[in-house]
N, C-alpha and C positions, 0 to 999 in steps of 0.2 A: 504494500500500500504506500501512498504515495507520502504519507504524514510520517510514517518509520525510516521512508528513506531521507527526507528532509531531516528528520531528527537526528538520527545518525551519523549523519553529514555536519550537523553541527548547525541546522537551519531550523525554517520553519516552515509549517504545510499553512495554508490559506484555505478555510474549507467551511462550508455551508454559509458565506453570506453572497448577499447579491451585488456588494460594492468593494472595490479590491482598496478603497482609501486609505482607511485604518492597514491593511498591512503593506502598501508603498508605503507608507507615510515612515512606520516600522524599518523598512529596506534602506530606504534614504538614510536614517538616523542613525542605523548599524554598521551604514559606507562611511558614514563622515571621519569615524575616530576610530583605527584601528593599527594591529600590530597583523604581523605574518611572522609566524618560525616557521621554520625548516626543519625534518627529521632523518636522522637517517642511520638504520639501525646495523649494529655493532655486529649482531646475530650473521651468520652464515647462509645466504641467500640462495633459497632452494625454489624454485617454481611450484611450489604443491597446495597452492589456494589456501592454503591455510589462514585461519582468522586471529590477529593480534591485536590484545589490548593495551591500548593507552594509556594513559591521565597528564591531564596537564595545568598547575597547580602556582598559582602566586604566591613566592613566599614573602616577598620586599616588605616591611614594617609599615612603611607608609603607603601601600596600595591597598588595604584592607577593603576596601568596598567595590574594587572591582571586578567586571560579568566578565567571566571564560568563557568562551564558546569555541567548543572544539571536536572533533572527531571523537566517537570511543574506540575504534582502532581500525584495522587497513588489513586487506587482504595480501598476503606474501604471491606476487606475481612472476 
């Protein structure tokens, strides 16, 4: 479904109303101020679809109130 894959992804699904406002409006606000890491993993790279989990975690003292949004992990391709 299309709300698990949005989520998953670190997004969000738009679903049962009749005006896309409220979540452009959402979209917009979430482009304005953001960061991008890069990963890339230490592990032995084997092609076998396998499912790995992530987390990724603020610890800075003074960031205390800020929203993560992130993948919970990646298919080994």
């Amino acid at each position: 479904n299309l709300r698990w894959m949005a989520e998953d992804a670190g997004g969000f699904a738009i679903v049962n109303h009749n005006t896309y406002r409220e979540g452009f409006q959402r979209i917009v606000e979430e482009n304005s101020d953001y960061y991008v890491l890069g990963y890339a993993s230490t592990a032995k790279r084997r092609p076998n679809w396998e499912y790995r989990e992530i987390s990724v975690k603020v610890k800075k003292p003074g960031l205390s109130g800020v929203k993560v949004q992130a993948r919970r992990g990646y298919v080994v391709r």
